[in-house]
N, C-alpha and C positions, 0 to 999 in steps of 0.2 A: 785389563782387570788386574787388580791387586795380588799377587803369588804368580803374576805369569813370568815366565823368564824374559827377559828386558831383551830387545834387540840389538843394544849397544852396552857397551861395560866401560867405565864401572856408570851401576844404577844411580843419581843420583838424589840425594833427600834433603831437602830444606826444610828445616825446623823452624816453626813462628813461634817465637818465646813470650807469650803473655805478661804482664806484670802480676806478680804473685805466683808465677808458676810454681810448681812441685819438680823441684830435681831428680829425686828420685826415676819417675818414670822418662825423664830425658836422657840420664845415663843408662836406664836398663835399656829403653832402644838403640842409643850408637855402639855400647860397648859390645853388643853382639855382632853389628857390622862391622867396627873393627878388629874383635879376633876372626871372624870368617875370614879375610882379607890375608890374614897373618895364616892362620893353618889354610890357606887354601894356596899362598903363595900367589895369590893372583888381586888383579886391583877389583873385585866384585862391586864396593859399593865406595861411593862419595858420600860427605855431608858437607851441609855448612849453617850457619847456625844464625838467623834473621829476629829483629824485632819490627813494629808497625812504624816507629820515626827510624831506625839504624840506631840508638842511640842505646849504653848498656841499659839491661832490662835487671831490676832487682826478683830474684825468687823470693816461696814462702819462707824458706829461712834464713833473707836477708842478704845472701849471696850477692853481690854483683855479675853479672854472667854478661861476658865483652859477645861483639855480636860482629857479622861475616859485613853487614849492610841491612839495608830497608824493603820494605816487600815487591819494590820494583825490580833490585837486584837479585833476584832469585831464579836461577835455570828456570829459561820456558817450558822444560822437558820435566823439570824435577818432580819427585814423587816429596808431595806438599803435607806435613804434619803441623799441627796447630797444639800448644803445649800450655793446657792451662793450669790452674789452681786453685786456693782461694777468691771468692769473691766472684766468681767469675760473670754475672750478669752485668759486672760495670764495665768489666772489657770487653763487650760485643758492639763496639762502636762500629759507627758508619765506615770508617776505613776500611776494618778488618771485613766486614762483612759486604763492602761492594768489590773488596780487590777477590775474597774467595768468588764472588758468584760471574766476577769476570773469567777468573781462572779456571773455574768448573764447566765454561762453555767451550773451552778450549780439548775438556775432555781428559784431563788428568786424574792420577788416582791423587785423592784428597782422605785423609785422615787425623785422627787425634789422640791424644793420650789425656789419659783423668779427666778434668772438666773440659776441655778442649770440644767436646760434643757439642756443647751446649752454643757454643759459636758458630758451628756448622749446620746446628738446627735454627740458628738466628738467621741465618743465610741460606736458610730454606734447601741446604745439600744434604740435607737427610727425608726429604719426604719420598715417602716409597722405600725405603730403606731400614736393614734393621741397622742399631747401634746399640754400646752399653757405655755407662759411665759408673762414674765410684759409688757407691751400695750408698754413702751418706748423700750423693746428687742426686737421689736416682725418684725421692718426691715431690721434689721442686722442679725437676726435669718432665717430668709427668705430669704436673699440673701446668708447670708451662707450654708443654708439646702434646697433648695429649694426643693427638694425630699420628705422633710418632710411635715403632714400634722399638720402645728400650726395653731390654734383658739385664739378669741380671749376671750374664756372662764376664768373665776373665776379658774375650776379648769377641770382636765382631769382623767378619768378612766380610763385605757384601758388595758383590762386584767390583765396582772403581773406589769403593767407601772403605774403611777400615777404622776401628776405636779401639782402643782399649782402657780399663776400666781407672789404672792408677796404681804406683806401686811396681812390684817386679812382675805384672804384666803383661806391659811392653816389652817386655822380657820373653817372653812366652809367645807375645803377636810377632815378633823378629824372628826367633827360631820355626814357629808356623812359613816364617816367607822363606829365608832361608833354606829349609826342608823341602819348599816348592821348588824354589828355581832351581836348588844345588845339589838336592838330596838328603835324603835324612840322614847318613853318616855325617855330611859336614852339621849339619844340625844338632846332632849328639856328641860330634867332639867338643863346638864350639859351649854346648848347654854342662859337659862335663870342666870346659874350662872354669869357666863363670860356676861352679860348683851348682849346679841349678838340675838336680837331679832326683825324682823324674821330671820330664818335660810335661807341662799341664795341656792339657784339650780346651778347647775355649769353651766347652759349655758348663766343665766345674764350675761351682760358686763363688764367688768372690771371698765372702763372712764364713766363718765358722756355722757348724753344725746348731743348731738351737739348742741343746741338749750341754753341748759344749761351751755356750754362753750363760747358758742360766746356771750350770754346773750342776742340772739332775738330768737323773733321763729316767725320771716316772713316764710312762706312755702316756697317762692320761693326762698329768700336768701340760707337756711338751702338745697336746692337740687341743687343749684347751687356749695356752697362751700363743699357737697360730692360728687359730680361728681369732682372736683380740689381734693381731696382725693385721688380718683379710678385712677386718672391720672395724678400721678407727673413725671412718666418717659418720658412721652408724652405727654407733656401739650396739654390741649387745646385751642384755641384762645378765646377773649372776645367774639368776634362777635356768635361764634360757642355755646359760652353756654349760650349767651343771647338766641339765637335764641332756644337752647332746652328748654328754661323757658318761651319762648312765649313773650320775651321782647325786646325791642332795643336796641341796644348797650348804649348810651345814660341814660334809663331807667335804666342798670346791673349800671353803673359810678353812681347814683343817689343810687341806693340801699346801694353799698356799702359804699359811702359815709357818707349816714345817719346811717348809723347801726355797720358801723365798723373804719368809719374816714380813710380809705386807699384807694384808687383805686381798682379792681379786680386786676389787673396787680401785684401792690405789696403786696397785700394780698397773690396771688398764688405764686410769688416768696418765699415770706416769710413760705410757706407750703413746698416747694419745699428744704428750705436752713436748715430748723429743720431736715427735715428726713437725709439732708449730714451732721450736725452735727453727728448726731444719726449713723450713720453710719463709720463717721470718729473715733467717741470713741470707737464704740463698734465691728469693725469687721478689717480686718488685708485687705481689699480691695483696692488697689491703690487710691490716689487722682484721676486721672484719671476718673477710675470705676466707684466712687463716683458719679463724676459729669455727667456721664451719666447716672448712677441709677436714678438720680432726675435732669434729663431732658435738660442737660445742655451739648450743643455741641460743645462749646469753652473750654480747663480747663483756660485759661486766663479771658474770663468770667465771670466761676465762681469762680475762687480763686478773679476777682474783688469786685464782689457781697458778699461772704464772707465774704470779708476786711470787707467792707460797714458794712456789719448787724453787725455781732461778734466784730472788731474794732482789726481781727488777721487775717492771711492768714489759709487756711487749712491745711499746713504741718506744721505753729507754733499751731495750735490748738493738732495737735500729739506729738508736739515738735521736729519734724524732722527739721533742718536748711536746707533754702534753698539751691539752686544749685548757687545764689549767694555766699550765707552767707558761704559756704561749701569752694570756691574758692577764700576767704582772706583770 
């Protein structure tokens, strides 16, 4: 299981580097392994750092990142991280996802960082299992896996599995393993190195407070606009969620106005229209689909609505040409 103290040292970890990866959460996982190493005076942990051909793998911001070898070259014993990023539905090929479910028969612990989930869920080594991914993956991960159980945790343990959501993290899920195998002092010197103070629990949130993002914290606004959260597929009416806040319809038009400058009406559209971006980039689901995932019973509708906000239809946001543009 994942946090158990390793029977041999140093532990080692092979990193699968996606194309489009996120750095970020790659260096928050090694750089904790190697100051542990360093204040502990002892060799604790190994890495080495793989792509799917061995060849360098470019990240999301264009890095070239040189690589150890190919996913054959990777310790049979290794504890196996998959590191993704952008885009991530077009990297779940057949490679990556028959060499994991060979590897997972073998009974290793298998993990991810940011979108890295989404590969493991393609590879069917999350069923039964919880996971989390990054708060912007986390509706496209859902309609694609619905099966699966994602949170909206920092990070996840779960026996031989482990994820974490993206960002410094991975940060957080190293010092969690660390703490296991070595002790929580080594944990809090290495998290006081890396200036990472306090150390987060994986069940904190990922996003800021709501209150903290819309920048009020009327009570009543703030339980109005997460009820419009809970229900983008089936909106609810004005009238309907004034009346759950104890307010007039009138009163909800006055709140929002003063605390957010938009109507209820376009503020829920506007909740409504992120999560079908979010889903148009990130999952291989019809426009169509789409627009009924987030509540929209016309696709004329909402491809108008979309023009409106983004200032493009929903199939030039994929780049697909229309069934006009298709027929000049």
């Amino acid at each position: 299981m994942f946090g158990e103290k390793p029977h041999v040292l140093p532990q080692h970890f092979a990193f699968i580097m996606l194309p489009e990866f996120t750095m970020m959460p790659v260096t928050s996982a090694i750089e904790p392994l190697r100051i542990a190493n360093r204040l502990s005076e002892k060799q604790l942990y190994s890495w080495t750092l793989h792509s799917v051909d061995g060849q360098p793998v470019a990240a999301s911001n264009n890095i070239l990142a040189m690589v150890n070898g190919d996913l054959e070259q990777i310790d049979e014993h290794a504890t196996v991280v998959v590191c993704g990023g952008l885009n991530i539905h077009k990297y779940a090929d057949k490679r990556i996802v028959a060499w994991l479910r060979k590897t997972a028969r073998r009974g290793l612990d298998i993990g991810s960082v940011c979108t890295g989930s989404h590969v493991l869920a393609e590879a069917g080594l999350l069923d039964g299992y919880s996971c989390t991914i990054h708060w912007e993956n986390l509706p496209g991960f859902s309609e694609a896996f619905p099966e699966i159980d994602v949170t909206g945790s920092l990070f996840e343990i779960d026996e031989d599995r482990f994820s974490s959501a993206g960002g410094t993290t991975a940060l957080d899920l190293m010092l969690a393993l660390i703490a296991s195998q070595h002790g929580p002092d080594l944990a809090s010197n290495v998290a006081e190195a890396v200036l990472h103070s306090p150390i987060r629990h994986h069940s904190e949130h990922q996003r800021m407070s709501l209150p903290a993002r819309i920048g009020a914290r009327h009570p009543k606004l703030v339980g109005i606009i997460e009820e419009m959260e809970k229900n983008l597929e089936e909106p609810l009416s004005p009238s309907l969620l004034a009346k759950q806040a104890g307010l007039s319809t009138r009163q909800l038009e006055r709140l929002f106005r003063r605390y957010l400058d938009r109507s209820p009406k376009r503020y829920y559209l506007e909740l409504r229209l992120k999560k079908a971006r979010s889903l148009l980039l990130q999952t291989e689901m019809s426009v169509i689909n789409v627009a009924l995932a987030c509540g929209f019973s016309s696709p004329s509708h909402f491809s108008k609505c979309y023009r409106s906000f983004y200032g493009r239809t929903p199939y030039r946001e994929r780049g697909v040409p229309t069934l006009a543009a298709q027929s000049t």
